[in-house]
C-alpha angles and dihedrals in degrees: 000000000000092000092048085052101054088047088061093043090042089051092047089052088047090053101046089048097055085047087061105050112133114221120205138167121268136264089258089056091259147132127170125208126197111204108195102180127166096018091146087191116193106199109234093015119133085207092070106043089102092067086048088053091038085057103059099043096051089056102044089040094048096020088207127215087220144006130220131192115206101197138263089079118125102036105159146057132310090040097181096051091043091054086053101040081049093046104039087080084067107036089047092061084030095240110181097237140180143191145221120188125230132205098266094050095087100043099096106070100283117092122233088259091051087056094042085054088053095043098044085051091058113099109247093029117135107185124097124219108245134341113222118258078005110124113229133007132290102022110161150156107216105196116205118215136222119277088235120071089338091245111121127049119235105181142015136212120205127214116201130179110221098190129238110257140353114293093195134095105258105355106110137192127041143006132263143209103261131237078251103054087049103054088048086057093054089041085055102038095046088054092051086048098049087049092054094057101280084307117124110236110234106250142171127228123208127179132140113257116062123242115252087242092073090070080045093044098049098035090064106092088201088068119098092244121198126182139014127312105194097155145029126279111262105199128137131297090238133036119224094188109236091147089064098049082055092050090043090047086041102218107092103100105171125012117211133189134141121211098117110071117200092041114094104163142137128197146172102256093174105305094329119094107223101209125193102205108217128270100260102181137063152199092009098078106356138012097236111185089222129000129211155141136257118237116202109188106201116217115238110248082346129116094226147064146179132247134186140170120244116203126211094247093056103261122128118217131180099018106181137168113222142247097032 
């Protein structure tokens, strides 16, 4: 009975202090972000063992700071299995890693705080569960520290949950980032502000449904566009403005979600780059003729960074530097 104890004590130690591992960019001013969006894995399933395999590649070929998970990832039974045998690629090299939900992760019997509860036990995880009077699950704000000493933070990553569907009376389609949610990221951004000397930190937001600025952005012949656009824009029927609340706190500097599978885009859309991750699973939704990720490296102490699309056979396409 007093070993089983310690085990469990030792296993609760082991999780708060992987909770509170610091990231920070490295010696060289970098830090490398994977962004797997759309994998729609099916544990056991032939038809996604090319995302398993995509997995692996991508992170011995770009060996990432961080991972990031942009919903619609685990979409079949067993749900539980398919999130550790996902996850295992990243716990096994101890990637720091987070996740965004997407509108297809719930659909198979566990609801999205269920899955929350199963991602945020996982080592090397860095979402929380729920923030109070905060609609959805893993919302965060990651902050990345300094590569000297490791004591001030120099950039920041957001994590928003867009929903999954609309929750009003005859507005169809797609979910949105609530006025709540909103008002959390300004209260956020204006702390970390506040804290670097009344000067916004350069981040990054990821979350799965595109803004209904992306259509806006692309369409607008003027924008610096990158990238493919097969497919309409699926946002939201409303806009709840929550591009405007990051051009108006001025430290959002790319926006990156997934949802829409054969775009792979990214455009100026004044001063904030909207970013389209790329489609990372298979057979099981979509016949992709090549699936991959989207790598975003962050600047030390610099407003810019650079982004580029990793295929599954190895090759790199639309590298850019933003903003440009």
């Amino acid at each position: 009975m007093i070993q089983r104890t310690l085990l469990i004590l030792f296993f609760m130690v082991c999780a708060v202090l992987s909770k509170a591992q610091k990231l920070s960019f490295n010696k060289d001013g970098t830090f490398k972000v994977v962004q797997f969006t759309d994998m729609h894995y099916i544990h056991g399933s032939p038809k996604s063992d090319t995302t398993l395999l995509l997995i692996s590649r991508v992170l011995d070929a770009e060996k990432p700071d961080m991972v990031i998970f942009t919903g619609d990832i685990v979409t079949g039974r067993p749900v539980r299995e398919g999130w550790d045998a996902l996850t295992k690629f990243v716990i096994d090299r101890q990637i720091p890693f987070a996740v965004a939900l997407g509108n297809h992760d719930h659909e198979q019997g566990v609801t999205r705080e269920e899955i929350a509860r199963i991602i945020t036990a996982y080592p090397n995880n860095l979402n929380t569960i729920s923030v109070p009077g905060v609609t959805g699950v893993m919302n965060d704000v990651i902050p990345i520290y300094g590569s000297e000493k490791h004591l001030k933070v120099n950039a920041l990553i957001y994590c928003f949950d867009s929903g999954a569907y609309s929750t009003i009376d005859g507005i169809k389609g797609y979910g949105w980032i609530t006025l709540e949610q909103i008002k959390w990221y300004k209260n956020q951004s204006l702390r970390y502000t506040i804290d670097n000397n009344f000067k916004p930190l350069p981040a990054l937001a990821y979350f799965h449904i595109p803004l209904p600025e992306y259509r806006q952005a692309f369409d607008d012949e003027k924008n610096v566009r990158v990238g493919v656009r097969l497919e309409d824009e699926c946002p939201p029927e409303l806009n709840t403005g929550l591009y405007f609340a990051m051009r108006e706190m001025r430290d959002v500097m790319g926006i990156f979600v997934g949802h829409d599978h054969v775009n792979d885009y990214i455009v100026n859309y004044h001063g904030i780059a909207l970013s389209y991750g790329c489609f990372s699973g298979w057979r099981t939704t979509y016949i992709s003729p090549m699936n991959g990720v989207r790598i975003v490296e962050l600047k030390e102490n610099k407003r810019e960074f650079d982004t580029w699309i990793r295929l599954l056979d190895g090759r790199v396409k639309d590298k850019v530097s933003f903003p440009w």
